[in-house]
N, C-alpha and C positions, 0 to 999 in steps of 0.2 A: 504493500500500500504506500502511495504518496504521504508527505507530510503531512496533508489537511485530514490524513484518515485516519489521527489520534483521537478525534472526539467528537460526537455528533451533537448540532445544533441546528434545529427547525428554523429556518430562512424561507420564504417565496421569491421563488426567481422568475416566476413569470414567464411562464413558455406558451405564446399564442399557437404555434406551431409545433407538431411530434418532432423531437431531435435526432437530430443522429450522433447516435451514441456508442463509442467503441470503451467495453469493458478492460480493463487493464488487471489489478489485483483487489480483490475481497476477504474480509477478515467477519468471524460470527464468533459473538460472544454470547453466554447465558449466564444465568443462575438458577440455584436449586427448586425453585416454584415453577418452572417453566417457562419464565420470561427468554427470550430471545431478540438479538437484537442484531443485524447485517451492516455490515458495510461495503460499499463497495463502488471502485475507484472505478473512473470512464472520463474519457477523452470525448470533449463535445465541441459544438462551432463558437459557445463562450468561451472556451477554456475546460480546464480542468475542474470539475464537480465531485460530488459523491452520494451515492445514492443511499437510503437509510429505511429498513423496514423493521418495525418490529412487531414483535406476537407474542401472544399466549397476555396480552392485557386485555382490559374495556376499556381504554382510553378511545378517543376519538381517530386517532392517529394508526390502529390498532391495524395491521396486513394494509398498511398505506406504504406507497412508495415517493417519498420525496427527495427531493434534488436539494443536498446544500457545499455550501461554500464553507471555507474555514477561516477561524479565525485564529489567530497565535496573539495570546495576552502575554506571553513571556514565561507562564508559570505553569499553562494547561492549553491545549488545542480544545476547539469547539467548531461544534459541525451546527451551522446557521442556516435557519430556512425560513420562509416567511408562513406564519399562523393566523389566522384571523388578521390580516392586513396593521401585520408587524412582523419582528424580527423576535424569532425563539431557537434557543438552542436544547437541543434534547440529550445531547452525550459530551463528556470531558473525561478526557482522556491526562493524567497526571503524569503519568510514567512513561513517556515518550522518548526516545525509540523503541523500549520494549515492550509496551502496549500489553501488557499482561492483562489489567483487566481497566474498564470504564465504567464510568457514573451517567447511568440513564435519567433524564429529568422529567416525567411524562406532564404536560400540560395539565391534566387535573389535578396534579399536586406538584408542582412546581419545587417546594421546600423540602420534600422525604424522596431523595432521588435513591435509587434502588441500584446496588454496586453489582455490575456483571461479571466474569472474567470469561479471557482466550479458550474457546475450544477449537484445539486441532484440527480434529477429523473431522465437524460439522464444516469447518474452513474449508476444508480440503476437497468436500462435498460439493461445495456449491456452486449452482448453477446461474453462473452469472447470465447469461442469455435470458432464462428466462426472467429475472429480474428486471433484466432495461426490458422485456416485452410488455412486463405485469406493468410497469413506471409509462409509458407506452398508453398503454389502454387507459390509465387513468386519468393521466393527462387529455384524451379525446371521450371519455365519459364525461368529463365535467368535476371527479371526483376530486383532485388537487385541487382546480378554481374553487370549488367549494369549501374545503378548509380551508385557501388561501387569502381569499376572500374578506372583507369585513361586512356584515352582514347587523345592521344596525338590533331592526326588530329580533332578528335571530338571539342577538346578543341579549336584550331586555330580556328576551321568553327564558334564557337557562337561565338569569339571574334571578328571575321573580320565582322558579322554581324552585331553585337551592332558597331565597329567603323565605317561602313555604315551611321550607322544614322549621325555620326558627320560630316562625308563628303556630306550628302546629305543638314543638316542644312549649310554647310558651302555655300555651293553650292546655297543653298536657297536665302543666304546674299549678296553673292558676285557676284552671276549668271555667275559661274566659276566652271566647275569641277575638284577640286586640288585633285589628288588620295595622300593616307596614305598607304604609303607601311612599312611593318611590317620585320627585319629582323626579324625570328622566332629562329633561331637556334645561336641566343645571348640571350636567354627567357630560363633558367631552367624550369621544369614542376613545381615544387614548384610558381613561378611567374604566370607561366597561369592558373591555379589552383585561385590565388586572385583576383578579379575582379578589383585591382585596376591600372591595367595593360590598362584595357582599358582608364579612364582617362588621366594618364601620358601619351599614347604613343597620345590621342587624345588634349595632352593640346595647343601643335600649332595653328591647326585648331580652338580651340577656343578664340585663338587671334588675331587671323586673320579673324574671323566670325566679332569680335567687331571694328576689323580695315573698316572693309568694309559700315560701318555707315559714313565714311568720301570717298571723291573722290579720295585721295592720297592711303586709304589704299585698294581699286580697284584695284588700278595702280600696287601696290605691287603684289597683287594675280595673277593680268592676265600676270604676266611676270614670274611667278613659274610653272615648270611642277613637280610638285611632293613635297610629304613632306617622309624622309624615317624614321624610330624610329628605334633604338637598344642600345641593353645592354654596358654599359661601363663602365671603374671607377668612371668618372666624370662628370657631368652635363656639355654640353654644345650646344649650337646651332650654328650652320653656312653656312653660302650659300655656296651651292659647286654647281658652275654654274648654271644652272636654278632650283635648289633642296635647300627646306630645310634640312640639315642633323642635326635633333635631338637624342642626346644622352641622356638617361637615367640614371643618377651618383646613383651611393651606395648610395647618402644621399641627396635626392633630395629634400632638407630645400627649403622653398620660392620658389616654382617650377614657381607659376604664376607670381609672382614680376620680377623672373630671365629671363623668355619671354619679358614680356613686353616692360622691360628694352633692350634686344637684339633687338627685333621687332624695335622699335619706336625710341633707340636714339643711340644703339652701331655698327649695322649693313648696311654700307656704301653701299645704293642700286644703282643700275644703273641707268644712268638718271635721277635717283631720291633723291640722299644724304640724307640725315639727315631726317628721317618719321619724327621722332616727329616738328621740325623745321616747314615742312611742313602742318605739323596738326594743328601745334598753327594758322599758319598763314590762314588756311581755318575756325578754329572754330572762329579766331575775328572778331568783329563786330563791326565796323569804322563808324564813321559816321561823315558829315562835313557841314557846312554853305555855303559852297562854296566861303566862306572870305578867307581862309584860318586856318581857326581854325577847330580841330579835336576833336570829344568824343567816347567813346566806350567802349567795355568791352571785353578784352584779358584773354584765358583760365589761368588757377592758379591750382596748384599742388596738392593745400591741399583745397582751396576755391572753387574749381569749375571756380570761374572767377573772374577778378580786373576791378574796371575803369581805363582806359590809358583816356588821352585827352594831349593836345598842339596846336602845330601850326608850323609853317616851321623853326623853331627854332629846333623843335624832340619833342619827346610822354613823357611825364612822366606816370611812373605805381606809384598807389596807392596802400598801403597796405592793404588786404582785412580786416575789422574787425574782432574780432574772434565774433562765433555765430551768426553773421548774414548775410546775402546773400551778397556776393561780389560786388554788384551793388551799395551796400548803401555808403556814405564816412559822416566824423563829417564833417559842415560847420557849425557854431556857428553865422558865419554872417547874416545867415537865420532862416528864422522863419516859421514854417506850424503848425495850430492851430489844425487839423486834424490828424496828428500825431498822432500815439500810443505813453504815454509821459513814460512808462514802459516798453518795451518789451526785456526780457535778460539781464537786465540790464543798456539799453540804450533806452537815453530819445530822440527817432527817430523826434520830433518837431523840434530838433538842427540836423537834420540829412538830405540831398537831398544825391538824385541817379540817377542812368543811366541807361536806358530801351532800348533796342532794341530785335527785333525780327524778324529774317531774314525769316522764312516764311510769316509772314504779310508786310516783306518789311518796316517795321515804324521803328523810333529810337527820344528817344528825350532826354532833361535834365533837369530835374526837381531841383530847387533851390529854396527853403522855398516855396513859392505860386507862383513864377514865374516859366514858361515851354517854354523851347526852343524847334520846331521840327526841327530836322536835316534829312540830305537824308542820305540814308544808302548805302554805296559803296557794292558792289559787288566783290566777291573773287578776281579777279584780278586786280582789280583798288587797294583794299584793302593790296594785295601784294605788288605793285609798291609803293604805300606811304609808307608802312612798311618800306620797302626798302632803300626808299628819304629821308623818316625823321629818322628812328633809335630812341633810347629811351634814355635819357637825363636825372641826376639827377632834382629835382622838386627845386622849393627855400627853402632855410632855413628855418623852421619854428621852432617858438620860445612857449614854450607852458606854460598858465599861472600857477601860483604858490600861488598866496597867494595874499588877495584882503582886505585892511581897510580903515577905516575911521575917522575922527574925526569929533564931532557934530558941529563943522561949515563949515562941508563941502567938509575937503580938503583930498583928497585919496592917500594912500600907496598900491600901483601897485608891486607882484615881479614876473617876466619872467623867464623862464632857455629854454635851452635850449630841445628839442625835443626826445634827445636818452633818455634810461630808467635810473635812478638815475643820472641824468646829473645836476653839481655845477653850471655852468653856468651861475649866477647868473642878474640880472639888476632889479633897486630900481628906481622906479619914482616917483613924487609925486605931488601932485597940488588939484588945482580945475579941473570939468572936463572939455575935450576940452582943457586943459593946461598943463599937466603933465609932469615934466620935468625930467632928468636923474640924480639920485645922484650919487656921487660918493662913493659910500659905499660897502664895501667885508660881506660876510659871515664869520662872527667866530665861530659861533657854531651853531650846527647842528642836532637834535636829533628827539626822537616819542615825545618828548614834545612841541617842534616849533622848532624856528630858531632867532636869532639874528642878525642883521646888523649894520655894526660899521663904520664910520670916521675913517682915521690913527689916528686920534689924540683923538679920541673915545669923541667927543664933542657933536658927535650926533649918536641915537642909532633907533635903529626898532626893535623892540620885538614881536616877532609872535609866539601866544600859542595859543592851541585848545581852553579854556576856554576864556582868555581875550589877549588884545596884547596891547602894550603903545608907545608912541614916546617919546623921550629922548630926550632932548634940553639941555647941562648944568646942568644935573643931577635932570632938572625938568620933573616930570612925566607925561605925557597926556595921559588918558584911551582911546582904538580906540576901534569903533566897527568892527568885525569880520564880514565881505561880502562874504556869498558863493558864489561861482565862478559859480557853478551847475545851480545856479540861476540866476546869472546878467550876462550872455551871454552878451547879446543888450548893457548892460552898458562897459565891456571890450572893443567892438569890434568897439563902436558904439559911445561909448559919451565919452569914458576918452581921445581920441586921440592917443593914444601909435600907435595904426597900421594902422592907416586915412592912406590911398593910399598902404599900405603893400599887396603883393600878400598872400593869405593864402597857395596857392598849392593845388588850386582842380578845377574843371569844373567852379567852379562860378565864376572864377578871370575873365575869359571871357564872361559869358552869366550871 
């Protein structure tokens, strides 16, 4: 095979007249499904071409014989033919001279091209004659002018087909039939011509298909008669009376972000305000004692979901952890032996959570080895309390710092404060069970420890990775270094500092 016969690419070359065509060398590739694909080199009155047949698809192209040209980008040959009144290539070839195997690209799916390789013997088989006869007859049937073709109406009809399927899935979801009506005549042929006309003009409906997994975004659907698509400068969506009216912008960055965001939090629906407002409030799942105390797990942006809990006071939200399910929170005050004491990074023994599940109707709160069941409200009670109670900063929490000791017993405790690099600073010290407040600042600060000082620097706290000392009047005390990772039970539990303190999670109450 000539050079151009590294990679097939769908071109129209326009033959008003049967050619004459002298066959030179032919190469047939496949793959294991049966796909087949020819080439094959011929001397004609343009020049040099190559003829391209392939089988065993349902593509449209399917036992056609077209005539293309090559192109050399430097890095891959491509065999060019004209399609629907443009330029397509259907095979690249990488591995050029050795042609071992090619990348078929068949026009109905343009992006999942299907990798063939060399077969010998089929090569060796074929019959190039009657190839330029088959190429021949098609050429004077009409059959290449007709894929080569642009064919305006033809175009609309597959496209209104294929957006079918989206309004029938939609329809499936929502048991709604919302018609997609298509301006055509804001569509250059260049536009209908790319297949990707059908996704944009279908990307409503397919947010609207995932709206309807909720009861609010039903509600949305059955009060729409229509979605319309057309060409515009700009990207935009909006209700014009019972209609979606989607534009299609020149530069349609983040198509499905800029829906969702329209759909769910920017588009003031009738009777219905705020979607997303309403979605949070049907996907939470409330649950309560019937004391008055609340737990639950409220949707989250980035987490999928948080725990809320409180009481008629209002809801505090929880921050979800990063890397692990939003249901879990630190409580250090508890203990579960069962626990994975590794997973992501977090030692889940110091860790309870919040389970519910509205189709089983159960919901409870798990707190080290102890389990509260709660009843689980239903979307409309669940609203009404939303409502009543509202959401509430949680309490202060103060988060430990640095933990020593001295060999008779008596403990250096330091707190700070809860936000990220927060000074914050508090010095306790004692036996446990008695630990009392000093009054001592932070003077220095670094990745080596931290020092704590007296105004009058008569007494010192010295915190290093290696060792840390207590200063009395410039007498030394060696202390030992308490990981904190480790004495949970001891912080929480025996040194006193937060006997009666709420931590700000489900456990403060169950």
């Amino acid at each position: 095979m000539h050079r151009t016969a590294g990679v097939v690419v769908l071109l129209a070359l326009g033959c008003a007249a049967t050619p004459r065509l002298t066959p030179r060398s032919g190469a047939v590739f496949v793959e294991p499904e049966g796909i087949e694909l020819t080439l094959l080199d011929v001397d004609g009155e343009a020049g040099p071409q190559t003829l391209v047949r392939v089988r065993g698809t349902l593509s449209r192209i399917n036992d056609v014989v077209l005539a293309h040209r090559l192109h050399d980008s430097g890095d891959a040959l491509f065999y060019v033919t004209t399609l629907r009144g443009g330029d397509y290539y259907t095979v690249r070839v990488d591995d050029f001279p050795r042609r071992g195997s090619c990348l078929l690209q068949l026009p109905e799916r343009p992006s999942d091209g299907v990798r063939l390789r060399h077969d010998p013997e089929r090569s060796a088989a074929l019959d190039a004659e009657a190839l330029v006869a088959e190429h021949r007859r098609q050429l004077r049937d009409g059959t290449l002018a007709r894929l080569q073709e642009f064919d305006r109406p033809a175009e609309i009809a597959a496209i209104t087909a294929e957006l079918n399927d989206d309004t029938a899935a939609l329809a499936a979801a929502c048991a709604r039939q919302l018609p997609l009506a298509v301006v055509w005549e804001s569509f250059s042929d260049a536009e209908l011509r790319g297949r990707g006309l059908v996704r944009a003009c279908a990307a409503p409906h397919d947010q609207l298909r995932r709206l309807c997994e909720h009861e609010a975004g039903k509600q949305v659907v059955a009060r729409l008669s229509e979605v319309r698509c057309r060409r515009a400068p700009a990207m935009s969506l909006e209700l014009d009376g019972q209609a979606l009216a989607w534009q299609l912008g020149d530069q349609d960055v983040n198509r499905d972000d800029f829906l969702r965001r329209r759909l769910r939090e920017e588009i003031a629906w009738p009777e219905l305000g705020n979607l997303q407002a309403r979605l949070d409030v049907e996907r939470t799942l409330l649950c309560t004692d019937d004391k008055g105390h609340y737990a639950g797990l409220a949707p989250h942006r980035e987490a999928g979901e948080q725990v809320i809990f409180g009481d008629g006071r209002g809801l505090v939200r929880l921050e979800p952890l990063r890397f692990l399910g939003g249901n879990w929170f630190f409580e250090p005050r508890e203990f579960n032996a069962s626990h994975n004491e590794a997973l992501r990074g977090y030692d889940l023994r110091y860790h309870s959570y919040v389970e519910a599940d509205r189709q089983k109707g159960t919901c409870k709160v798990s707190c080290g080895e102890r389990v509260s069941a709660l009843r689980l409200l239903d979307v409309a009670e669940t609203a009404a309390r939303l409502s009543e109670l509202g959401f509430v900063p949680g309490p202060e929490r103060r988060r430990p710092y640095a933990l020593a000791r001295d060999r008779a017993g008596t403990y250096y405790f330091v707190d700070t404060g809860n936000e990220p690099d927060s000074r914050r600073f508090r010095l306790f010290s004692g036996p446990k069970g008695n630990l009392k407040e000093l009054k001592m600042v932070n003077i220095t600060s670094d990745s080596r420890g931290d020092v704590f000082a007296t105004e009058n620097g008569s007494l010192r706290l010295i915190l290093e990775q290696e060792e840390s000392f207590w200063v009395k009047e410039s007498k030394n005390e060696k202390l030992v270094n308490v990981p904190l990772h480790d004495n949970w039970r001891v912080v929480y539990h025996e040194l006193g500092v937060y006997t009666g303190v709420p931590f700000g999670t489900p456990c403060d109450i169950w």
